[in-house]
C-alpha positions as CSV (number, residue, x, y, z in Angstrom):
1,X,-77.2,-178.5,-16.3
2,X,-76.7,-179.8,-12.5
3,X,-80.1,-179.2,-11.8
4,X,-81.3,-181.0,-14.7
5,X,-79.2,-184.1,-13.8
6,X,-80.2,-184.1,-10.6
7,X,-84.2,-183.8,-11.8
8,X,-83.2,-187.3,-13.7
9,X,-81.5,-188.5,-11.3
10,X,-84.7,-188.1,-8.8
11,X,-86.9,-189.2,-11.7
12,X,-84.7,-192.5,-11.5
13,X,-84.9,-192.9,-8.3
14,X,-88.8,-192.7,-8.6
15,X,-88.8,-195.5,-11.4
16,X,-86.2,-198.0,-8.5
17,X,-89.6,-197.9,-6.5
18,X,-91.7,-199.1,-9.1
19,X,-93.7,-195.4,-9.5
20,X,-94.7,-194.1,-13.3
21,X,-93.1,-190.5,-14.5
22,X,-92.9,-189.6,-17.9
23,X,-88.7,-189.7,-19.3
24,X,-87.0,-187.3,-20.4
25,X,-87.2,-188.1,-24.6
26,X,-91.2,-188.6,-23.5
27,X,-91.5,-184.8,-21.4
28,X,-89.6,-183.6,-24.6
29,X,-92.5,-185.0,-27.2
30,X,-95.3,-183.7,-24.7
31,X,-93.6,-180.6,-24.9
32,X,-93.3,-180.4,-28.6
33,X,-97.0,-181.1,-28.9
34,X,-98.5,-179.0,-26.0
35,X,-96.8,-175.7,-28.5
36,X,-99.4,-176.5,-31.1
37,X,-101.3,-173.2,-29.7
38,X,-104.6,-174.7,-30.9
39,X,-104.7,-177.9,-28.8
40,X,-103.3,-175.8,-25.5
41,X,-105.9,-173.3,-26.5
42,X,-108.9,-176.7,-26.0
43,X,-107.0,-177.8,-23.0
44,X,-107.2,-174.6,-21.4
45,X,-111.2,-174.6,-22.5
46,X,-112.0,-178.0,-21.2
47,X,-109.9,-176.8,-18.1
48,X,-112.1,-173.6,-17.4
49,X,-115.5,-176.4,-18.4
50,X,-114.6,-179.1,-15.9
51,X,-113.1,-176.8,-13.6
52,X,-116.6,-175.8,-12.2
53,X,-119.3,-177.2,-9.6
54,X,-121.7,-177.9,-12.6
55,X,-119.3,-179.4,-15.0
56,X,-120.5,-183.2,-14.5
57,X,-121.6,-182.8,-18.0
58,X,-119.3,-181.0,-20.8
59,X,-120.1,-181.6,-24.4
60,X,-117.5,-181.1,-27.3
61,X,-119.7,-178.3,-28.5
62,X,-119.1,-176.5,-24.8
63,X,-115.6,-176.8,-25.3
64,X,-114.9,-175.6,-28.7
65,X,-117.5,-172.8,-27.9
66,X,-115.3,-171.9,-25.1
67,X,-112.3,-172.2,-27.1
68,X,-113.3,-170.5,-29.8
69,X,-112.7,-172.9,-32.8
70,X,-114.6,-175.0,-34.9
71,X,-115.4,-178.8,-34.4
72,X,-112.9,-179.8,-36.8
73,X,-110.3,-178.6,-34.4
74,X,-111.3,-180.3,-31.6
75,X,-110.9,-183.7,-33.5
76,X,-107.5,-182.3,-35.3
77,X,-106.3,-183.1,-31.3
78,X,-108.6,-185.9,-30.2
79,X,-110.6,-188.3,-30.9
80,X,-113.4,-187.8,-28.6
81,X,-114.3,-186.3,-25.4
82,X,-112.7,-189.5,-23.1
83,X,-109.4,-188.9,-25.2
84,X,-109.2,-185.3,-24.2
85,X,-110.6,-186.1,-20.5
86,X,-107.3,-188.3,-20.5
87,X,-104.8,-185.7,-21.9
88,X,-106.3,-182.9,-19.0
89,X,-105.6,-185.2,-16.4
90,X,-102.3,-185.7,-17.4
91,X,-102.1,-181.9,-17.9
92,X,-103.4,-181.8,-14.5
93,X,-101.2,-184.4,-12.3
94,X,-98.2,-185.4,-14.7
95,X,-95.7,-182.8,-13.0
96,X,-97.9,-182.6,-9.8
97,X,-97.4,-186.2,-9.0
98,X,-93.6,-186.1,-9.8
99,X,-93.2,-183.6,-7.6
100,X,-95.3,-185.5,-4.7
101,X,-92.8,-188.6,-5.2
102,X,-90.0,-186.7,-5.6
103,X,-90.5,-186.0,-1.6
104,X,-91.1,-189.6,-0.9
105,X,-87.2,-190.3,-0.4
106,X,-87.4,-187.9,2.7
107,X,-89.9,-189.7,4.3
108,X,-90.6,-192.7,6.8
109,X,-91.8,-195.4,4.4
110,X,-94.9,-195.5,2.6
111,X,-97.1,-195.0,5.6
112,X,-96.0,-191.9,5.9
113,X,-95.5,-191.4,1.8
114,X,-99.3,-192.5,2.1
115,X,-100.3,-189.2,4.1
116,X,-98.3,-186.8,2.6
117,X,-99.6,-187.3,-1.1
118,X,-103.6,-187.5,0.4
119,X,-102.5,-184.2,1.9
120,X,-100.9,-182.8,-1.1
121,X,-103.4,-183.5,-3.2
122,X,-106.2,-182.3,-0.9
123,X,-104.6,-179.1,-0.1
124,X,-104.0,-178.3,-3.7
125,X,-108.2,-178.6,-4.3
126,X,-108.6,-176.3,-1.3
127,X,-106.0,-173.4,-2.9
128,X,-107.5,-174.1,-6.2
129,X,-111.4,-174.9,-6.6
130,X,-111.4,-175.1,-10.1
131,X,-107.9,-177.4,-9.9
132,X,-110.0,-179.6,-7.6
133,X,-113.3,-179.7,-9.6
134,X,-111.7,-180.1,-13.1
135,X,-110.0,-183.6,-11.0
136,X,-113.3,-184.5,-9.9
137,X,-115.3,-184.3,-13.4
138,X,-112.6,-185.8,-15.7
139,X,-111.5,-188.4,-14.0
140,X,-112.8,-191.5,-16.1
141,X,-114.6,-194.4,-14.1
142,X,-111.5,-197.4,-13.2
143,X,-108.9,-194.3,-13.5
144,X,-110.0,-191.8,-10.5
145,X,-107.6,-189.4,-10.5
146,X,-105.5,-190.3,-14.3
147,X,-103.8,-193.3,-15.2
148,X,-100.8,-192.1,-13.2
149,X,-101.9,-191.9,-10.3
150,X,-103.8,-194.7,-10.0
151,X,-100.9,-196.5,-10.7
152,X,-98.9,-194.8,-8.3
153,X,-101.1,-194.8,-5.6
154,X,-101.5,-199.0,-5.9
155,X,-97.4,-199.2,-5.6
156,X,-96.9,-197.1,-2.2
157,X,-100.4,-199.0,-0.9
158,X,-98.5,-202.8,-1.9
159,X,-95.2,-201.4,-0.3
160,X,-96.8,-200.8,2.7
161,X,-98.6,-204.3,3.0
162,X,-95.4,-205.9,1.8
163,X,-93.6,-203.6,4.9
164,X,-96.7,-205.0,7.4
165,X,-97.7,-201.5,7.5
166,X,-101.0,-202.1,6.6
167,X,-103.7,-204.4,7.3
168,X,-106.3,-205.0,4.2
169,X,-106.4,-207.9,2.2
170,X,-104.6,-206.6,-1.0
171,X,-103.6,-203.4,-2.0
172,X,-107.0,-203.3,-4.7
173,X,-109.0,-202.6,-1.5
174,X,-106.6,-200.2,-0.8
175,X,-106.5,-198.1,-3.6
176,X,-110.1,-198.0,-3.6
177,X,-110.6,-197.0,-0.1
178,X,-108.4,-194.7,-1.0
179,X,-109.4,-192.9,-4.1
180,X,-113.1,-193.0,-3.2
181,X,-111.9,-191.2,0.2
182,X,-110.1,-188.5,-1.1
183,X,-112.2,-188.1,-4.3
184,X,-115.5,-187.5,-1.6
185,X,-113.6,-185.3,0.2
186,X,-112.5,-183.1,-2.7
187,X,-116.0,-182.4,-3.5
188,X,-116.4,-181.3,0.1
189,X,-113.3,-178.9,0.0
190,X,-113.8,-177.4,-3.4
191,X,-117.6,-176.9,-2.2
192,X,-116.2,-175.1,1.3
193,X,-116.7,-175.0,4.6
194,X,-114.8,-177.9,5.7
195,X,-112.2,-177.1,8.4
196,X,-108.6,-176.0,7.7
197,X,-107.3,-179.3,8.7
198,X,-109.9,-181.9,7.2
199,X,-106.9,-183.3,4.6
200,X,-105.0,-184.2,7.6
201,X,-108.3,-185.9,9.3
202,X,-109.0,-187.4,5.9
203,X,-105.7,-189.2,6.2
204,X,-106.2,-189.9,9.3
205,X,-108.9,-192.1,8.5
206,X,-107.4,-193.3,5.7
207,X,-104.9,-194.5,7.2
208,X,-107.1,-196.1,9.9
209,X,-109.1,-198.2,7.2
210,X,-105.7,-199.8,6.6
211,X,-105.0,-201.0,9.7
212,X,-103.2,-198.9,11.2
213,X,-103.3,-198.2,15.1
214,X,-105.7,-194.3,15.5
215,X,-102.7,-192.5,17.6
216,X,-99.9,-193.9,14.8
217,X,-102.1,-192.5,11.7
218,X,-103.3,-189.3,14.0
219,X,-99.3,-188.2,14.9
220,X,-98.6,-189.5,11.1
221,X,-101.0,-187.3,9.5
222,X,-100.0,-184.1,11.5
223,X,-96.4,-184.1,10.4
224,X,-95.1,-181.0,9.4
225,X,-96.2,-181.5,5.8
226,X,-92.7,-180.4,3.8
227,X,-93.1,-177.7,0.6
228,X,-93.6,-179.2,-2.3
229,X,-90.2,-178.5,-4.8
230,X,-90.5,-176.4,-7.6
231,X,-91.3,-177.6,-11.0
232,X,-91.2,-177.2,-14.6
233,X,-94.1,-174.6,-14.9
234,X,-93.4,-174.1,-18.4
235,X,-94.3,-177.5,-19.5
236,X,-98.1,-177.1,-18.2
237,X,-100.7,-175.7,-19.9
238,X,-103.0,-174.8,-17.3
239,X,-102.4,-171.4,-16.4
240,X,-104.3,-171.4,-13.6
241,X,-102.3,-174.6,-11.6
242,X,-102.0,-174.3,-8.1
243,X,-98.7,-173.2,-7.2
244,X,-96.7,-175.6,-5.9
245,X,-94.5,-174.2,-4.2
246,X,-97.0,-172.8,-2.0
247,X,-98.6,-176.5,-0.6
248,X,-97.0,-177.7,2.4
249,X,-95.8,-175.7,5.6
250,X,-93.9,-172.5,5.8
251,X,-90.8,-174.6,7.0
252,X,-89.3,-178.4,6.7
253,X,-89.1,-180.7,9.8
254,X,-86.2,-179.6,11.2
255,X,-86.3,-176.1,9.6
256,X,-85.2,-173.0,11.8
């Protein structure tokens, strides 16, 4: 019960700054409908389609052939392929992104807020290809990413101007900059080869694009980069999530 209220009470906290999470009574109706085995079962399917160097293009037929169910099922769920492209994301990054902001308390303002999610996020691709491709092919034009986290990512960017952090004209340009940056350099992890560290020189840059003075986003970006907490596993479908847990360093800033 104490860990629950304090999960709300973090979630609250989230919602003061201005970022998106699903309540409580919401996570409850998700929950209810992610049982219906059939539609986790097209999830899951659409998950394993998109989750792949060559899924650019996934057709209903792909999915349900995956699945194992007839057409009718699919539209027993959703209406089309863009409705289910919408529901995977959120599959995807609705308990991810809590998570992220649920660290954003310990940190130094949304500069730093700003590096830690890029690095988040990019790490997660690297541990998971198939995590990072399924982001990359279902993410709808205008929503890079889910509706969430587009959102999410324009509030810490408009902090940070309003904070003098940054130095573009509005945070728009920001979030752009941003979500083209780390959307390119997704592809390039999840295709390998990039070095261990390229989500910390990604944010580097990113960070540089805004303004911000190359030795202040260099020493930002390299910051011990804290464990992400744990997180309700059982309300995501995707099996094959990254783990969580396992996406930051070994031991918190101060640790030891």
């Amino acid at each position: 019960m104490a860990d629950g209220a304090e999960k709300d009470s973090a979630d609250e906290s989230i919602a003061r700054m201005g970022y998106r999470t699903a309540n409580p009574e919401r996570r409850a109706q998700i929950g209810a409908a992610r049982r219906a085995k059939s539609r986790n079962t097209l999830l899951t399917a659409a998950f394993e389609c998109y989750g792949r160097e060559t899924g650019r293009i996934v057709r209903i037929e792909d999915v349900c052939k995956v699945a194992g169910v007839a057409r009718g099922t699919f539209y027993n769920h959703f209406d089309d392929l863009e409705q289910l492209r919408y529901h995977l994301l959120e599959e995807m990054t609705g308990e991810f992104d809590r998570a992220v902001h649920h660290m954003f308390g310990a940190l130094d303002g949304p500069a730093e807020q700003t590096a830690v999610a890029i690095r988040y996020y990019l790490h997660a691709a690297e541990k998971n290809p198939a995590w990072g491709w399924a982001m990359i092919h279902s993410s709808a034009p205008g929503h890079t990413f889910g509706e969430t986290v587009w959102h999410n990512s324009l509030v810490t960017i408009r902090r940070g101007l309003d904070e003098r952090l940054f130095r573009i004209s509005t945070a728009e340009i920001g979030r752009d900059i941003l979500m083209g940056a780390v959307a390119a350099a997704m592809v390039s992890i999840t295709r390998g080869g990039t070095p261990a560290r390229y989500p910390e020189e990604i944010s580097e840059h990113i960070l540089m694009a805004f303004g911000m003075r190359p030795e202040v986003a260099r020493e930002l970006s390299n910051r011990p980069l804290p464990a992400l907490p744990a997180i309700a596993h059982d309300t995501i479908v995707i099996a094959s999530m990254p783990a969580l847990g396992e996406i930051g360093d070994a031991e918190e800033p101060g640790a030891g």
